[in-house]
C-alpha positions as CSV (number, residue, x, y, z in Angstrom):
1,X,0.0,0.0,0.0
2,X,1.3,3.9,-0.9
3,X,2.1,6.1,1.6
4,X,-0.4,8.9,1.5
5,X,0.8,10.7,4.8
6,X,3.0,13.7,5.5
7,X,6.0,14.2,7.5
8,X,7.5,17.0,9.2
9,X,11.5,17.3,9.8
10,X,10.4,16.4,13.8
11,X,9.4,12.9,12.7
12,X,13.0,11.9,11.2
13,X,15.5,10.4,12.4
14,X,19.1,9.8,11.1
15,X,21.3,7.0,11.3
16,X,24.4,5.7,9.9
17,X,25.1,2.7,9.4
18,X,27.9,0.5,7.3
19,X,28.9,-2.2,5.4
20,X,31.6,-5.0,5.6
21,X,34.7,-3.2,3.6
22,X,37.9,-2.2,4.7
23,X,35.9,1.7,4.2
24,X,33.2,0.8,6.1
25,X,35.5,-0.8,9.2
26,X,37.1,2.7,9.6
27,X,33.7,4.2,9.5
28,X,32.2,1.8,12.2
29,X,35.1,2.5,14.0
30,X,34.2,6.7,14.3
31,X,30.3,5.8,14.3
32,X,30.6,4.0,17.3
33,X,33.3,6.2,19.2
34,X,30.9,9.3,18.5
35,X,27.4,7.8,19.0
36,X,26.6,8.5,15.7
37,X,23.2,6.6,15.4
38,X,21.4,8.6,15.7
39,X,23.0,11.3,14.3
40,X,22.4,14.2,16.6
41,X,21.7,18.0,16.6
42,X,20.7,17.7,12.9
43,X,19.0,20.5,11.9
44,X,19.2,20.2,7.9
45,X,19.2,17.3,5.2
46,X,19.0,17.8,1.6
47,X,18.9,14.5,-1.2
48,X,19.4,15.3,-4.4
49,X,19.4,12.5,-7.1
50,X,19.9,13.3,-10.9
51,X,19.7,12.1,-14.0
52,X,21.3,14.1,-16.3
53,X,17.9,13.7,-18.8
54,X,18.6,14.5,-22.5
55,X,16.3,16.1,-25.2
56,X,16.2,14.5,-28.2
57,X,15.0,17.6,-30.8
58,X,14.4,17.1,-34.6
59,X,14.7,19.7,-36.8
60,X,11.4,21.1,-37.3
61,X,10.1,20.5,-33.9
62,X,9.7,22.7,-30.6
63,X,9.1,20.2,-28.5
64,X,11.3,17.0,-27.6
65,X,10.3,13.9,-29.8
66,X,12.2,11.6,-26.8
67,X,13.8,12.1,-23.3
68,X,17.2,9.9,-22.7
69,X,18.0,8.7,-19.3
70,X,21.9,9.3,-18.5
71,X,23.9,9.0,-15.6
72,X,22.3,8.8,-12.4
73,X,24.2,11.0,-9.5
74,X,23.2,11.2,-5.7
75,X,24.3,13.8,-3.8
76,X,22.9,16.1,-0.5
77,X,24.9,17.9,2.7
78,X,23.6,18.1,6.2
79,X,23.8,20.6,8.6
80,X,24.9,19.8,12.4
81,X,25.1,21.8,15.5
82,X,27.4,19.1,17.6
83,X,30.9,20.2,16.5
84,X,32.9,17.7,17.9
85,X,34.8,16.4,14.8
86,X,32.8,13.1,13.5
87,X,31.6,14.1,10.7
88,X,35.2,15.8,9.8
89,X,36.9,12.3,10.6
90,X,34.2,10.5,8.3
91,X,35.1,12.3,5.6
92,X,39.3,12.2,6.4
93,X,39.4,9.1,8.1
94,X,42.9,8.5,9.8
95,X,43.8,12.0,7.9
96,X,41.9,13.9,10.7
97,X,44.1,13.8,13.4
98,X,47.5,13.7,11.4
99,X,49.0,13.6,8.4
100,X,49.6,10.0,7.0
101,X,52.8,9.7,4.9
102,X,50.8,8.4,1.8
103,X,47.5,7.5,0.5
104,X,44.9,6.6,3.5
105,X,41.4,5.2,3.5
106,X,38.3,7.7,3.3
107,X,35.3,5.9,5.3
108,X,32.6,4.8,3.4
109,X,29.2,4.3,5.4
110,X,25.0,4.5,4.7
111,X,22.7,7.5,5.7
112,X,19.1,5.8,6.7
113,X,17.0,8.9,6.7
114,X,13.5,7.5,8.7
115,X,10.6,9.3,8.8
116,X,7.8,8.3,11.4
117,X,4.3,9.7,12.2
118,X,4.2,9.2,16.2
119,X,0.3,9.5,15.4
120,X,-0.1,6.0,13.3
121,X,2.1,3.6,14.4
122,X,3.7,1.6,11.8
123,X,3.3,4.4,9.1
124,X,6.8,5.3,8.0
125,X,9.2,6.2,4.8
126,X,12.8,5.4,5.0
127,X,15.1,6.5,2.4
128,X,18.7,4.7,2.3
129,X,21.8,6.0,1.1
130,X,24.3,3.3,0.3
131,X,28.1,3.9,-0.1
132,X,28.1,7.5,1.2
133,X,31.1,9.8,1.4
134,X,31.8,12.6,2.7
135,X,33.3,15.3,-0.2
136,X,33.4,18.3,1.5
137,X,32.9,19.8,5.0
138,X,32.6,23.4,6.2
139,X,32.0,25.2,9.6
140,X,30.5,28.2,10.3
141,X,31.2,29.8,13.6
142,X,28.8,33.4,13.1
143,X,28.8,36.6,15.9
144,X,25.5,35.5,17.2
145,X,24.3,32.6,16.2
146,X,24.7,28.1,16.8
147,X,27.9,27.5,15.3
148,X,27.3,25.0,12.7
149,X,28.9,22.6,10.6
150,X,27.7,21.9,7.0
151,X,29.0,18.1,5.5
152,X,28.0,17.5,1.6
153,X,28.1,14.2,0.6
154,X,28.1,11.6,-2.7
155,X,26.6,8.2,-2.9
156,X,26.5,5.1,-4.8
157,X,22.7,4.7,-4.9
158,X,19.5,4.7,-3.2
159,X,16.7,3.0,-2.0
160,X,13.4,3.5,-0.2
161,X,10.6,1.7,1.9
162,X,7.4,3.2,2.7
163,X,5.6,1.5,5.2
164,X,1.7,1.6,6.0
């Protein structure tokens, strides 16, 4: 059955979560040091997934006679208020507390965004990121306002589960 209900930012919830690679080990490593499921003190999440759609025109013709699927790209950021450098070590790995002599491993984890209505139990929508990284990260620390930090993101693909 479709899900026909709507959400509000107060009814998600973000975890990370990762798979067996030698990428995901080093993130399940920082995950767990930081308490990162949930993810805390989120306050922004954006999903963007594109598909680089081509026109096909003819000569002659305004409009398109056929639309071509291309490459499919996943990308987002989130916002955070918790500085307290996880999200900065997911996204350097070993890198963010030294500097390796060579090459290093960049973690390599999932983003489960969950979406619940506390009204009808069992009603939910989960979208799943799989093979996330980190590719930039910023921080923002204003006069007088939260200081924030702001981590964009790429991933391999994506699923999603609607429930009730």
């Amino acid at each position: 059955m479709a899900n026909t209900n709507v959400f509000r930012g107060s009814d998600a919830a973000i975890l990370l979560s990762v798979d067996q690679t030698a990428e995901g080990s080093l993130a399940e490593g920082i995950i767990n040091d930081y308490a990162l499921t949930p993810v805390g003190r989120a306050t922004g999440v954006e999903v963007r997934v594109e598909t680089d759609l081509k026109a096909f025109h003819e000569l002659g013709q305004r409009y398109p006679t056929e639309l071509r699927p291309g490459n499919v790209n996943i990308t987002g950021y989130m916002d955070r208020a918790k500085i307290n450098g996880a999200l900065l070590r997911l996204l350097l790995g070993e890198a963010a507390s030294s500097r390796p002599p060579g090459t290093w491993v960049q973690p390599s984890f999932n983003i489960v965004l969950d979406l619940a209505n506390p009204a009808l139990e069992g009603v939910s929508s989960t979208v799943t990121l799989h093979g996330v990284r980190f590719s930039n990260w910023s921080y923002a620390i204003p006069e007088d306002d939260f200081v924030m930090e702001k981590a964009e993101f790429m991933a391999l693909w994506v699923s999603v589960e609607d429930k009730g």
